[in-house]
N, C-alpha and C positions, 0 to 999 in steps of 0.2 A: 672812510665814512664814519668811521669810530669814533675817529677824533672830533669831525665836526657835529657829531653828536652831542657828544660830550662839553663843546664851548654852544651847543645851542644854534647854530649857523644852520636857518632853513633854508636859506638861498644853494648854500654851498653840500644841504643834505640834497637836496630835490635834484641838483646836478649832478652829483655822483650819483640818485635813483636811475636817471636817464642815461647814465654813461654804462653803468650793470644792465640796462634793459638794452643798451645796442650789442654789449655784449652776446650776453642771451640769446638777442637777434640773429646775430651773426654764427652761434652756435646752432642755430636752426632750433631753438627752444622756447618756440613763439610764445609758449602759457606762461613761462619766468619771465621771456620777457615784457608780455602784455604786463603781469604784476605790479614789473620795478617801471613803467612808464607810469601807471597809474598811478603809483606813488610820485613819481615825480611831477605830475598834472596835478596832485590832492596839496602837494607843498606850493608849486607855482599859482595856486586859485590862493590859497590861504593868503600870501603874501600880495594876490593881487596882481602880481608878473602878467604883462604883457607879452613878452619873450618867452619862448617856448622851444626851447632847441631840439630837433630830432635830427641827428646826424646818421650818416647810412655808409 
């Protein structure tokens, strides 16, 4: 996530936020993971995305 930080890539920040928050998920660490989805719905609205991937 660093790195697409770093080149500016909101598509590709807001999908690794969703992939940390299945994470977290899966960790049973609902409050991290609710955070990093949030973030990733705050990048997917900004850009407009239609697509919304929540994998389980």
């Amino acid at each position: 996530m660093e790195i697409r930080e770093s080149e500016g890539d909101k598509r590709s920040i807001g999908t690794a936020q969703n992939n940390i928050g299945l994470v977290y998920f899966k960790l049973r660490n609902f409050e991290k993971a609710l955070e990093y989805y949030l973030n990733s719905l705050a990048y997917k609205r900004e850009l407009n995305d239609q697509k919304i991937l929540i994998r389980s």
